[in-house]
PQR file of N, CA, C, O and H, with PARSE charges and radii, in Angstrom:
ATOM      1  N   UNK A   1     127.030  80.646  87.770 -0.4000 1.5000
ATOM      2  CA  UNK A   1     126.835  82.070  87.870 -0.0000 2.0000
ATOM      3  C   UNK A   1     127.897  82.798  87.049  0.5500 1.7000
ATOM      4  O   UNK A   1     128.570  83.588  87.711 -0.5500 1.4000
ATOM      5  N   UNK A   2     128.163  82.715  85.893 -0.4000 1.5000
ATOM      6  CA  UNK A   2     129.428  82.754  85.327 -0.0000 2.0000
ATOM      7  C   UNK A   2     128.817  84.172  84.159  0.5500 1.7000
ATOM      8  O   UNK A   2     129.489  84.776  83.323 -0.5500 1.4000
ATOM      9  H   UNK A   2     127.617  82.073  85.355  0.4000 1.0000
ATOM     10  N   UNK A   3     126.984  84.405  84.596 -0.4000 1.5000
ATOM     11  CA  UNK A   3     126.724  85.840  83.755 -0.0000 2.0000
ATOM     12  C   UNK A   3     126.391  86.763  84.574  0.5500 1.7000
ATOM     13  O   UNK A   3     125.390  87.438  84.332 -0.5500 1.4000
ATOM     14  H   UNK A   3     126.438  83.915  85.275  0.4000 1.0000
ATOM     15  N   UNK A   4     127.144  86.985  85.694 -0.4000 1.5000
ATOM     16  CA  UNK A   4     127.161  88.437  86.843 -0.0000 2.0000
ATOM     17  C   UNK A   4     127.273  89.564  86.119  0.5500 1.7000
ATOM     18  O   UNK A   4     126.646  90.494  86.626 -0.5500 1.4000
ATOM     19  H   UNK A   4     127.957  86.437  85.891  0.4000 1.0000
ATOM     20  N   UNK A   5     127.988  89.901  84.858 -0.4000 1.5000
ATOM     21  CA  UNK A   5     128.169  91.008  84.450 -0.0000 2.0000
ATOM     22  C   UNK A   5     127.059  91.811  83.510  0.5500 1.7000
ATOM     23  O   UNK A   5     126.892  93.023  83.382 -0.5500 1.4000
ATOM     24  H   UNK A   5     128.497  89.146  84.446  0.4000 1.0000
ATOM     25  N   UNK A   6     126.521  90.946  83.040 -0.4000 1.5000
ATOM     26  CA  UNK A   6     124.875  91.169  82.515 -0.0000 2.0000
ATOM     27  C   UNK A   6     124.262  92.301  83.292  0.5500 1.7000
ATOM     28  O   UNK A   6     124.375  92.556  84.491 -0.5500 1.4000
ATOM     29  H   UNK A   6     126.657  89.961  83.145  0.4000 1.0000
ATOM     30  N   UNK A   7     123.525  92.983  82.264 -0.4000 1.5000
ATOM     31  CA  UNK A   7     123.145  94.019  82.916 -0.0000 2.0000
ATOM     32  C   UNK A   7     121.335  93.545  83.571  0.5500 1.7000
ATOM     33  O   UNK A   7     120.534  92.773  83.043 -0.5500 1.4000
ATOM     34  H   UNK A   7     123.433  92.775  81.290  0.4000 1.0000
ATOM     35  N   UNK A   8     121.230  94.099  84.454 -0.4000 1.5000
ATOM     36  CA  UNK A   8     119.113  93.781  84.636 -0.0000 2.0000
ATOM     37  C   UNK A   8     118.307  93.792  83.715  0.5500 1.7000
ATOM     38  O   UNK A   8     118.335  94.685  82.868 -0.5500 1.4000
ATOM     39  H   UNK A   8     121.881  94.726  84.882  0.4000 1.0000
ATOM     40  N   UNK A   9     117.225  92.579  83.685 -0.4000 1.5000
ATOM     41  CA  UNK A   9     116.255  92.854  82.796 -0.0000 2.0000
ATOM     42  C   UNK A   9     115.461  93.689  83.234  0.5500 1.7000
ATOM     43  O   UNK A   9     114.860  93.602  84.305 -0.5500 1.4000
ATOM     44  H   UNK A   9     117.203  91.853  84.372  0.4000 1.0000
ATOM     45  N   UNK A  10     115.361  94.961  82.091 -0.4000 1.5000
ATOM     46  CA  UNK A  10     114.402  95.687  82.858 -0.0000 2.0000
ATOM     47  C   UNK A  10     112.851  95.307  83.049  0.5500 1.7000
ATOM     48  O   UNK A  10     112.193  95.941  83.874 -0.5500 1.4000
ATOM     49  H   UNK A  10     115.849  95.031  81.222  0.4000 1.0000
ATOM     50  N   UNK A  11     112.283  94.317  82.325 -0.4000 1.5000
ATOM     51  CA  UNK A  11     111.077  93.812  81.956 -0.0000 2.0000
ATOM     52  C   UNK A  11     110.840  92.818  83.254  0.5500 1.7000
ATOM     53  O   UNK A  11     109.897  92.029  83.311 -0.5500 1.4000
ATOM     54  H   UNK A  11     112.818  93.802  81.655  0.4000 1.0000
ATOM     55  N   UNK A  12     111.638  92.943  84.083 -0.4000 1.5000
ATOM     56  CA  UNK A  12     111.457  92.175  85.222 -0.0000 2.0000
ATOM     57  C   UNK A  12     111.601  93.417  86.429  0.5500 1.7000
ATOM     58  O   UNK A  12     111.136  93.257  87.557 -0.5500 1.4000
ATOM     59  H   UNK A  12     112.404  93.585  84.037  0.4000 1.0000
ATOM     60  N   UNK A  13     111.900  93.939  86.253 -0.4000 1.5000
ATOM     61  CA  UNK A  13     112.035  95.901  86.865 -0.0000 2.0000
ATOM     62  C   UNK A  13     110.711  96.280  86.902  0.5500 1.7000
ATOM     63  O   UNK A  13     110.072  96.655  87.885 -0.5500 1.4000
ATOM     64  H   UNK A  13     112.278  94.069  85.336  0.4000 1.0000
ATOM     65  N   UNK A  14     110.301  96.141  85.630 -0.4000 1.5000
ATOM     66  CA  UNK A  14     108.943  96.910  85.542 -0.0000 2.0000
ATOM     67  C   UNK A  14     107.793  96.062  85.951  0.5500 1.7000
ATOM     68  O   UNK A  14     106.690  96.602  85.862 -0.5500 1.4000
ATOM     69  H   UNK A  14     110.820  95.836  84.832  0.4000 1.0000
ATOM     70  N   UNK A  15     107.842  94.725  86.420 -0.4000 1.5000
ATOM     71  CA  UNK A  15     106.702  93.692  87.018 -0.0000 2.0000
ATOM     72  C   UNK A  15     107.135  94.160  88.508  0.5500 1.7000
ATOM     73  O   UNK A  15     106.085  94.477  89.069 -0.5500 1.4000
ATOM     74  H   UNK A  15     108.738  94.286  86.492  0.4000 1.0000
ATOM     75  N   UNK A  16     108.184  94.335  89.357 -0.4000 1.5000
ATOM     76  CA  UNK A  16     108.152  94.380  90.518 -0.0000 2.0000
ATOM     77  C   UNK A  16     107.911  96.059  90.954  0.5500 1.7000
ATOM     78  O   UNK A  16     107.885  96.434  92.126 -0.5500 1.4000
ATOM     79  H   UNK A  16     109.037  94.078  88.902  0.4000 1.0000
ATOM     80  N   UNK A  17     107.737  97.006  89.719 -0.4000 1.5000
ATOM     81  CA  UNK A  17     107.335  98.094  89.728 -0.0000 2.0000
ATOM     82  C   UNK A  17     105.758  98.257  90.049  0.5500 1.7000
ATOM     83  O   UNK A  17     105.124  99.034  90.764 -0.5500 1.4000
ATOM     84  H   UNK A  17     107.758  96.701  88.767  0.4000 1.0000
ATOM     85  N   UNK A  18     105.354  97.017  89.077 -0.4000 1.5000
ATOM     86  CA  UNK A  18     103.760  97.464  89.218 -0.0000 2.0000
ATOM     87  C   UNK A  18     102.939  96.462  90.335  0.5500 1.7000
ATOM     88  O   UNK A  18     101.745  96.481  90.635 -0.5500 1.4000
ATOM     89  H   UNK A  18     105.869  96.386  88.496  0.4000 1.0000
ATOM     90  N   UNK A  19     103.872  95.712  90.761 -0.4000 1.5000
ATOM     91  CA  UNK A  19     103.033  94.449  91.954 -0.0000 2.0000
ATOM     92  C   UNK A  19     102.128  95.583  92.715  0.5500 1.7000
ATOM     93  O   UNK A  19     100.937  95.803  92.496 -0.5500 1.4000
ATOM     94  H   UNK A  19     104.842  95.696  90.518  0.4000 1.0000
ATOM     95  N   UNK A  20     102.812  96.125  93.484 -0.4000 1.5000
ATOM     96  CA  UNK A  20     101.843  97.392  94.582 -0.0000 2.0000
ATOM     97  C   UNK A  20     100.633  97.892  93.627  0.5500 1.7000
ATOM     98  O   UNK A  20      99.702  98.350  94.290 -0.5500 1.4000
ATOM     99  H   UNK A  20     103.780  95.946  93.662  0.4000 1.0000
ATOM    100  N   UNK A  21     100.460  97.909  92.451 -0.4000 1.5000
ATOM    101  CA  UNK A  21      99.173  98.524  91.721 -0.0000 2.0000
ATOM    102  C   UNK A  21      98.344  97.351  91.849  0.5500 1.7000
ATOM    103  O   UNK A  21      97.205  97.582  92.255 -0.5500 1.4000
ATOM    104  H   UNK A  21     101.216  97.537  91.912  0.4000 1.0000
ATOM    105  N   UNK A  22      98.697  95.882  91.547 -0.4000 1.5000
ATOM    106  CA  UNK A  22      97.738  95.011  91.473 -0.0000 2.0000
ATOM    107  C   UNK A  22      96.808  94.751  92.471  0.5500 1.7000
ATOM    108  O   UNK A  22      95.610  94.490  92.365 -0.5500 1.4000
ATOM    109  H   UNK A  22      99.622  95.695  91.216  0.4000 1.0000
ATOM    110  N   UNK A  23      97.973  94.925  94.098 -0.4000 1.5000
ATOM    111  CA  UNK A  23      97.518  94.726  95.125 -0.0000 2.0000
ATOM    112  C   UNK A  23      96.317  95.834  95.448  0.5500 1.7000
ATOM    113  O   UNK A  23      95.124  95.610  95.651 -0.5500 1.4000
ATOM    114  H   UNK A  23      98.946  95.138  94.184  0.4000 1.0000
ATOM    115  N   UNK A  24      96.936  96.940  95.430 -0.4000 1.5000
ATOM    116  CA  UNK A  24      95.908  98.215  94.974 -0.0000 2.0000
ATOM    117  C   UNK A  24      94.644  97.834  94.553  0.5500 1.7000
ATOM    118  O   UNK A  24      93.569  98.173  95.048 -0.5500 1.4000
ATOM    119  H   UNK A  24      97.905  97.123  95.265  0.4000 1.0000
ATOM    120  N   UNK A  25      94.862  97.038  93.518 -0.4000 1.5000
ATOM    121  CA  UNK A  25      93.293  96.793  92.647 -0.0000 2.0000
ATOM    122  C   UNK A  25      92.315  96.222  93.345  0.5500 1.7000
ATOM    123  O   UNK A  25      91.160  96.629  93.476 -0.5500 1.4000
ATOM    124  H   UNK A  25      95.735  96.763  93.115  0.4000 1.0000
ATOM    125  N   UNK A  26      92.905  95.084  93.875 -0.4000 1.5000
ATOM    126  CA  UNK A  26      92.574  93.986  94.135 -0.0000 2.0000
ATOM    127  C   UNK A  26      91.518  94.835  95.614  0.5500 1.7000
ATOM    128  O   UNK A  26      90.321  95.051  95.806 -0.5500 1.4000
ATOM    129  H   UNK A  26      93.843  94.754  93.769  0.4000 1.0000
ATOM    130  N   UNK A  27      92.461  95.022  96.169 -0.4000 1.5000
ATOM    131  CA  UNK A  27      91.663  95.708  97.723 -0.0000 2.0000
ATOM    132  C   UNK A  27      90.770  96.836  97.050  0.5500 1.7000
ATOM    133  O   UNK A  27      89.968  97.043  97.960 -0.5500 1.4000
ATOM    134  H   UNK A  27      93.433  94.847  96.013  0.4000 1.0000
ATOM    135  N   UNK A  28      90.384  97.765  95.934 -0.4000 1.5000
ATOM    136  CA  UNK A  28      89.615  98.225  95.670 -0.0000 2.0000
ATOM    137  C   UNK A  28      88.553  97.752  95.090  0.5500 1.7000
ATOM    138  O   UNK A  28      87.561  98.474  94.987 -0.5500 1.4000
ATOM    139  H   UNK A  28      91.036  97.597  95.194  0.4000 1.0000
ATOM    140  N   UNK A  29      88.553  96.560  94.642 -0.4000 1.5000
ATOM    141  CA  UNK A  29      87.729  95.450  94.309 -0.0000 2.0000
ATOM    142  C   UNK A  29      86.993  95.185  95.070  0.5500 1.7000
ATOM    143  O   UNK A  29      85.792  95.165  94.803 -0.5500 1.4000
ATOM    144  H   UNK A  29      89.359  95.973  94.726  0.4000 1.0000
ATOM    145  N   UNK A  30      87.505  94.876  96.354 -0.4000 1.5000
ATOM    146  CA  UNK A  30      86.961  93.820  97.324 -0.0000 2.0000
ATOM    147  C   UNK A  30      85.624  95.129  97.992  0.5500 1.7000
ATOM    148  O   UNK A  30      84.413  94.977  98.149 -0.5500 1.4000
ATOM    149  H   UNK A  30      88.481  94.893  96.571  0.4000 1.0000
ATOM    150  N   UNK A  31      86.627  96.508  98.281 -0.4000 1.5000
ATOM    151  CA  UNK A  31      86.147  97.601  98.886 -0.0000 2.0000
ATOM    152  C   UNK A  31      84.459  97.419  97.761  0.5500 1.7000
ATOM    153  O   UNK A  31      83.356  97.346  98.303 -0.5500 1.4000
ATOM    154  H   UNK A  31      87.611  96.631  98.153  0.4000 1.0000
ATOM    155  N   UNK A  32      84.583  97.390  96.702 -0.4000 1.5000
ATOM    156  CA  UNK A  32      83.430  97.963  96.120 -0.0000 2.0000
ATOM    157  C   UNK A  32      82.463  96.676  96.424  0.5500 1.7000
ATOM    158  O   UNK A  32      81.641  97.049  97.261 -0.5500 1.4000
ATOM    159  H   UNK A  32      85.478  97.449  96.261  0.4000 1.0000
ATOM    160  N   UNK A  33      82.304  95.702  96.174 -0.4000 1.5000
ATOM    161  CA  UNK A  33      81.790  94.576  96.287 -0.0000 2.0000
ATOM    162  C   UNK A  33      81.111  94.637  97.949  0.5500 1.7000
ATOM    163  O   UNK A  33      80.010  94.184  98.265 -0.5500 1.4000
ATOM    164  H   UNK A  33      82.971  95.399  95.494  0.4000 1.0000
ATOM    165  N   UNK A  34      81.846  95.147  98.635 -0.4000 1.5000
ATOM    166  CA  UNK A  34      81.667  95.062 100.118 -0.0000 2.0000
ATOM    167  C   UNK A  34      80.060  96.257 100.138  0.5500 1.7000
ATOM    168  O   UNK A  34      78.848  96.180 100.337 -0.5500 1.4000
ATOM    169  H   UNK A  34      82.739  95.514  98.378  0.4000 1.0000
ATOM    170  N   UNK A  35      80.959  97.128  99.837 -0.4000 1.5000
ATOM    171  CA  UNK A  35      79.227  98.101  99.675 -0.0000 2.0000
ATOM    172  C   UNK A  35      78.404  97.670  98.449  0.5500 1.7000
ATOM    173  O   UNK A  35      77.309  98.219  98.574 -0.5500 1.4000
ATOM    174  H   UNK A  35      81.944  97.191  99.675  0.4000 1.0000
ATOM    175  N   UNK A  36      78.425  97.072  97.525 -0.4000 1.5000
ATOM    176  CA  UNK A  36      77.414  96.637  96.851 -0.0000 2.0000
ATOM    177  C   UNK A  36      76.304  95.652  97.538  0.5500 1.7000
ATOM    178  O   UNK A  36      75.147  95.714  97.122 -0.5500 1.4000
ATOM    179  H   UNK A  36      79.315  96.626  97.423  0.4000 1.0000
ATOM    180  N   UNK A  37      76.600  94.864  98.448 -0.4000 1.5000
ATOM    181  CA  UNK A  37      75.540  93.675  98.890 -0.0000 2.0000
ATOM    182  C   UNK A  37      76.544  93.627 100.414  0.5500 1.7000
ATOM    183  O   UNK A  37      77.664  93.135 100.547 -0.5500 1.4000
ATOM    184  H   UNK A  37      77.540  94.814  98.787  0.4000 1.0000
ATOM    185  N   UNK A  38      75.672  94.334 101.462 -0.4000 1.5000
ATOM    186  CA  UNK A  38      75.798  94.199 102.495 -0.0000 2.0000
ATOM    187  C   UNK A  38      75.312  92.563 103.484  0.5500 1.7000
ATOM    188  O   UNK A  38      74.199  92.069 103.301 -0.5500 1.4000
ATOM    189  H   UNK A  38      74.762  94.734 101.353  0.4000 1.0000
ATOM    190  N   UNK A  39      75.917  92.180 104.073 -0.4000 1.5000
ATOM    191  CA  UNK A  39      75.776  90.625 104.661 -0.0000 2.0000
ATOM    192  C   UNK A  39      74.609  91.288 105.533  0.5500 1.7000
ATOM    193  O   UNK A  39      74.474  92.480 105.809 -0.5500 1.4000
ATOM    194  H   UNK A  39      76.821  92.581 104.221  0.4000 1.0000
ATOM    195  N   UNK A  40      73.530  89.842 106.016 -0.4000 1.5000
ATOM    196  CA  UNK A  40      72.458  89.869 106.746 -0.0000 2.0000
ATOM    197  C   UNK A  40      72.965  89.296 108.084  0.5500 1.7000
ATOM    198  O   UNK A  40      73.547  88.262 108.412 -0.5500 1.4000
ATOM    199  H   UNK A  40      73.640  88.873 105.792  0.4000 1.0000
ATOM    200  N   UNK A  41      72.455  90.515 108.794 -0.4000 1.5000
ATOM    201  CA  UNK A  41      72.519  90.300 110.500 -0.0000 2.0000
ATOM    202  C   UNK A  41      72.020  89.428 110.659  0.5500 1.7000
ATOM    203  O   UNK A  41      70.964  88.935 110.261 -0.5500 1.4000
ATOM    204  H   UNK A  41      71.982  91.355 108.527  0.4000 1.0000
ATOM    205  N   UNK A  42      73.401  88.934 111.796 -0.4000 1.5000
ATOM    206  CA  UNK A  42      73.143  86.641 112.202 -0.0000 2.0000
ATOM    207  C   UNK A  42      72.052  87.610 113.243  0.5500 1.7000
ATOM    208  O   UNK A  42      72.091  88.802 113.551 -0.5500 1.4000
ATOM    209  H   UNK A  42      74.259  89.334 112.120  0.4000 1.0000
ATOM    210  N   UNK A  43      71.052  86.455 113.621 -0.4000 1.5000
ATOM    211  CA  UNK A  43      70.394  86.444 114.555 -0.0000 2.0000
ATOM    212  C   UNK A  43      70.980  86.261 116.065  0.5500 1.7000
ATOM    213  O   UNK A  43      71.811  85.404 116.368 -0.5500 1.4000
ATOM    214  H   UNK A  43      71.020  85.488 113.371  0.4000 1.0000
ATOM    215  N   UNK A  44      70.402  87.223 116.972 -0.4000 1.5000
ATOM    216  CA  UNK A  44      70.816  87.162 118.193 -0.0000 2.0000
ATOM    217  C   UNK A  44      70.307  86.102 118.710  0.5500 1.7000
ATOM    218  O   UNK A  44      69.194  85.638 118.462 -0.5500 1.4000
ATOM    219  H   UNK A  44      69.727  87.919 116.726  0.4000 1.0000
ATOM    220  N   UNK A  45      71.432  85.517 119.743 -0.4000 1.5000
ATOM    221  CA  UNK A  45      71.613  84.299 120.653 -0.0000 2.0000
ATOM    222  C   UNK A  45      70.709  84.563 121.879  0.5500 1.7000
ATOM    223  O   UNK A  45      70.627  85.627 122.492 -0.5500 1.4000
ATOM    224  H   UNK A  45      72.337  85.894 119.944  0.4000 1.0000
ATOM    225  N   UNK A  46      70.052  83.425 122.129 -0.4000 1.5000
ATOM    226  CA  UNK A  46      69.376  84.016 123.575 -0.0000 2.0000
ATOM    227  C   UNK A  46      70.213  84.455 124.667  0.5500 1.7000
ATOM    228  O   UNK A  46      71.256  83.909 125.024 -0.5500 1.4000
ATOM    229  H   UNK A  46      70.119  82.560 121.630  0.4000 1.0000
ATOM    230  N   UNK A  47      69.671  85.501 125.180 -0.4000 1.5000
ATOM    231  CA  UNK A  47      70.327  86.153 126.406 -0.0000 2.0000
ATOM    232  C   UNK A  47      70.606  85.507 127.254  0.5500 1.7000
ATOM    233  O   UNK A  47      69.637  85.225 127.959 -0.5500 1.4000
ATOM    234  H   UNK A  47      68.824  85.945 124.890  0.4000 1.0000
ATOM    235  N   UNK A  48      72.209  84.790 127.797 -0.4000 1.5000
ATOM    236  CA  UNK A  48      72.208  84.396 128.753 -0.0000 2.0000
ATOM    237  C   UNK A  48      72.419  85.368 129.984  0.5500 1.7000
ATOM    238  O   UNK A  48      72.656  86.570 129.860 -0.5500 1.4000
ATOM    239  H   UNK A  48      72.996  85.019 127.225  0.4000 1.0000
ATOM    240  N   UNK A  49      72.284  84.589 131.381 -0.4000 1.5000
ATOM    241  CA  UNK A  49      72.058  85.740 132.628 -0.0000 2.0000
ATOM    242  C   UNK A  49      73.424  85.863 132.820  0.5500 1.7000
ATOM    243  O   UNK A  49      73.956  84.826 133.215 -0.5500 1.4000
ATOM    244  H   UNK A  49      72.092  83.613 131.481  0.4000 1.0000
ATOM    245  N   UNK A  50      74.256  86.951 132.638 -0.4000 1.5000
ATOM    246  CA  UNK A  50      75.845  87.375 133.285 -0.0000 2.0000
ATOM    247  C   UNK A  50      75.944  86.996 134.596  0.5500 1.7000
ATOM    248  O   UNK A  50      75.051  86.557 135.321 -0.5500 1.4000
ATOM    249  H   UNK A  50      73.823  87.794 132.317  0.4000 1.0000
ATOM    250  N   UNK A  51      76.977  87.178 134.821 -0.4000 1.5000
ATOM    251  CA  UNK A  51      77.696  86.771 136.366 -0.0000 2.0000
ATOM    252  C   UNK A  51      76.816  85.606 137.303  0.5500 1.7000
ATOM    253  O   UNK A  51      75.903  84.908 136.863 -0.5500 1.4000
ATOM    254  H   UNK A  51      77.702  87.534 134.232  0.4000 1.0000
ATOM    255  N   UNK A  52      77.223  85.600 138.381 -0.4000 1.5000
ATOM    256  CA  UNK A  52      76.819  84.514 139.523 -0.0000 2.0000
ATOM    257  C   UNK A  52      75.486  84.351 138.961  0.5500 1.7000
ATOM    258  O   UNK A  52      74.715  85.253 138.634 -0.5500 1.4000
ATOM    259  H   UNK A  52      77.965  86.167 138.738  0.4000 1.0000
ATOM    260  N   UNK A  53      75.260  82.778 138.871 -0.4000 1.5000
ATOM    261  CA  UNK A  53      73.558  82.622 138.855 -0.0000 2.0000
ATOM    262  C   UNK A  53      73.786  81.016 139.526  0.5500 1.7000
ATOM    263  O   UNK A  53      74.860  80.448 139.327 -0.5500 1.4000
ATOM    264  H   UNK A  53      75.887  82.045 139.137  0.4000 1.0000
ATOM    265  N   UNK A  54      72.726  80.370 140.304 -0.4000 1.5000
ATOM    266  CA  UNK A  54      72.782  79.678 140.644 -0.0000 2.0000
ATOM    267  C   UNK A  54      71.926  78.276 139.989  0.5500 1.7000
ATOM    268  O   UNK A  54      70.700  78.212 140.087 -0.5500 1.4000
ATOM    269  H   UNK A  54      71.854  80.832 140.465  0.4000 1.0000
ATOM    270  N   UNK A  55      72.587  77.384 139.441 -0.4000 1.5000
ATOM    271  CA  UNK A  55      71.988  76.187 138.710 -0.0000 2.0000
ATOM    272  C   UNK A  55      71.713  74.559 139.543  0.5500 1.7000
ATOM    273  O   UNK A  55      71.987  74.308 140.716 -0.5500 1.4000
ATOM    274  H   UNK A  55      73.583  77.436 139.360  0.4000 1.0000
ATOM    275  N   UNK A  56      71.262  73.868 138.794 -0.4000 1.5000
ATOM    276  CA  UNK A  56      71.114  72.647 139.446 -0.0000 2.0000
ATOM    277  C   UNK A  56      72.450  72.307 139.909  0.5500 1.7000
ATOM    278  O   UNK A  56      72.753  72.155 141.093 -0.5500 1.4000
ATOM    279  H   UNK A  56      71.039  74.072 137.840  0.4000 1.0000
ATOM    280  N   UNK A  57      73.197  72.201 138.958 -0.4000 1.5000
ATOM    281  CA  UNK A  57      74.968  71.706 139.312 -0.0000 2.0000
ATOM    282  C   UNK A  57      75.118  72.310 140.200  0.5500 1.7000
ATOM    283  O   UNK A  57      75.116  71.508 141.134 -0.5500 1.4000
ATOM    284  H   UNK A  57      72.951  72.325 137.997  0.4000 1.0000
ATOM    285  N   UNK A  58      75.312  73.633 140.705 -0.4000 1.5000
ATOM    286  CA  UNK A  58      76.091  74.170 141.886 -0.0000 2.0000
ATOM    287  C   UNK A  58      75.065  73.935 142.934  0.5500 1.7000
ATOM    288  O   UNK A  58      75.449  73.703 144.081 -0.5500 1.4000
ATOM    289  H   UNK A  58      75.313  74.285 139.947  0.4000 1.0000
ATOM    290  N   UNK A  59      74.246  73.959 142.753 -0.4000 1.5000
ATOM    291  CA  UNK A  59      73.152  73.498 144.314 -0.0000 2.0000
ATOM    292  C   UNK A  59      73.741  72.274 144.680  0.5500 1.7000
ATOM    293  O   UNK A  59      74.351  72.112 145.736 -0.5500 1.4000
ATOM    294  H   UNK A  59      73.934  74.148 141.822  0.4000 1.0000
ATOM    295  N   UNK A  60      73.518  71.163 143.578 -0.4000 1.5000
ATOM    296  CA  UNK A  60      74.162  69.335 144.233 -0.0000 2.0000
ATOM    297  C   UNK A  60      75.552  69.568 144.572  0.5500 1.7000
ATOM    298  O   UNK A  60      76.009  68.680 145.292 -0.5500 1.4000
ATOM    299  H   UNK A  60      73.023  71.295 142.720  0.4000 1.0000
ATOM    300  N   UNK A  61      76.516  70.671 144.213 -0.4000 1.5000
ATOM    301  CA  UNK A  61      77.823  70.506 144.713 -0.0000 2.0000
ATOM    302  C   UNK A  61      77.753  71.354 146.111  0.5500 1.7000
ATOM    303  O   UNK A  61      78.551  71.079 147.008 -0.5500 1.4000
ATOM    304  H   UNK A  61      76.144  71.393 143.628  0.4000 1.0000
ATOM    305  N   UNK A  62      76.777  72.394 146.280 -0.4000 1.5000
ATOM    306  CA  UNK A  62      76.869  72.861 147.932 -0.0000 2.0000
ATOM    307  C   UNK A  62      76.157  71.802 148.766  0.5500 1.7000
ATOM    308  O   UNK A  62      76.225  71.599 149.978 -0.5500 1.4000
ATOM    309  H   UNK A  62      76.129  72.618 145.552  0.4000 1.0000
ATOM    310  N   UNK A  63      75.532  71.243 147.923 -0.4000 1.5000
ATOM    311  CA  UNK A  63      74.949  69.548 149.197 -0.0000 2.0000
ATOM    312  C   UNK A  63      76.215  68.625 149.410  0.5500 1.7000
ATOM    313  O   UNK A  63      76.568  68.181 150.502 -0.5500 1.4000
ATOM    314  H   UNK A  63      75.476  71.408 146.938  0.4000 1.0000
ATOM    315  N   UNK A  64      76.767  68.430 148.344 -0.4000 1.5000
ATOM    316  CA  UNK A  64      77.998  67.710 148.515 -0.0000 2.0000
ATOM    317  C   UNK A  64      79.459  67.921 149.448  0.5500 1.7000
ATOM    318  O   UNK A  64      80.133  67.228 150.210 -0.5500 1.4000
ATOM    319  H   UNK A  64      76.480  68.791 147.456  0.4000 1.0000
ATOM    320  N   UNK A  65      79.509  69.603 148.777 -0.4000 1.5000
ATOM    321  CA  UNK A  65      80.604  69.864 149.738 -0.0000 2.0000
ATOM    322  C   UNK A  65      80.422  70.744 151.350  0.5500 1.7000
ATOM    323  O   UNK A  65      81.302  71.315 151.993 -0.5500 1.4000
ATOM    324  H   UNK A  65      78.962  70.166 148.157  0.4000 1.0000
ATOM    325  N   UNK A  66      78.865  70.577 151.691 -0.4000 1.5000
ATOM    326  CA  UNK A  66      78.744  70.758 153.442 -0.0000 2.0000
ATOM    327  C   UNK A  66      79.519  69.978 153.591  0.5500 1.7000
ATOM    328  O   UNK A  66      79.730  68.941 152.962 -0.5500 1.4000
ATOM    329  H   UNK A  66      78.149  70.113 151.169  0.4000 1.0000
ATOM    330  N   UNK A  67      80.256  70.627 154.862 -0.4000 1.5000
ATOM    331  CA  UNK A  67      80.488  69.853 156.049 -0.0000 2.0000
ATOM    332  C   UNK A  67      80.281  70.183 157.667  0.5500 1.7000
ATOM    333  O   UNK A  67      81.047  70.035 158.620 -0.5500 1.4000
ATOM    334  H   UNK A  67      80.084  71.469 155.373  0.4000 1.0000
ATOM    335  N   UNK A  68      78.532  70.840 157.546 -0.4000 1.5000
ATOM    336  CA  UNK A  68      78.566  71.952 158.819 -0.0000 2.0000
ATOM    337  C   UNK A  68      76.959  70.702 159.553  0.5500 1.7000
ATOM    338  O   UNK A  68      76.410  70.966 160.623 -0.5500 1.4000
ATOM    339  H   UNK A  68      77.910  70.960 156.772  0.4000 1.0000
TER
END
């Protein structure tokens, strides 16, 4: 490290100047592409029944676990 006194390249100044524009681009890129060709709705899953429902399994486990 014996060239500390060197002054900055500025040509390395001006790449970490413009990184934030690329990134910029890049996400305005993506933005346009996104509204050009909208993705096709996945098909809905059959409706399962919410909350408590009673199945084969839990019937053989209330035969199993009587004890009345």
């Amino acid at each position: 490290m014996a060239d500390n006194d060197k002054a900055p390249d500025p040509a390395r100044r001006s790449l970490l100047k413009a990184a934030p524009l690329g990134a910029l681009a890049v996400v305005a890129a993506r933005a346009g592409a996104a509204e050009a060709a909208p993705p096709a709705p996945a098909p809905e899953p059959p409706a399962k029944p919410k909350g408590y429902h009673e199945t084969e399994h839990i019937r053989r486990y209330y035969q199993t676990a009587a004890y009345w």
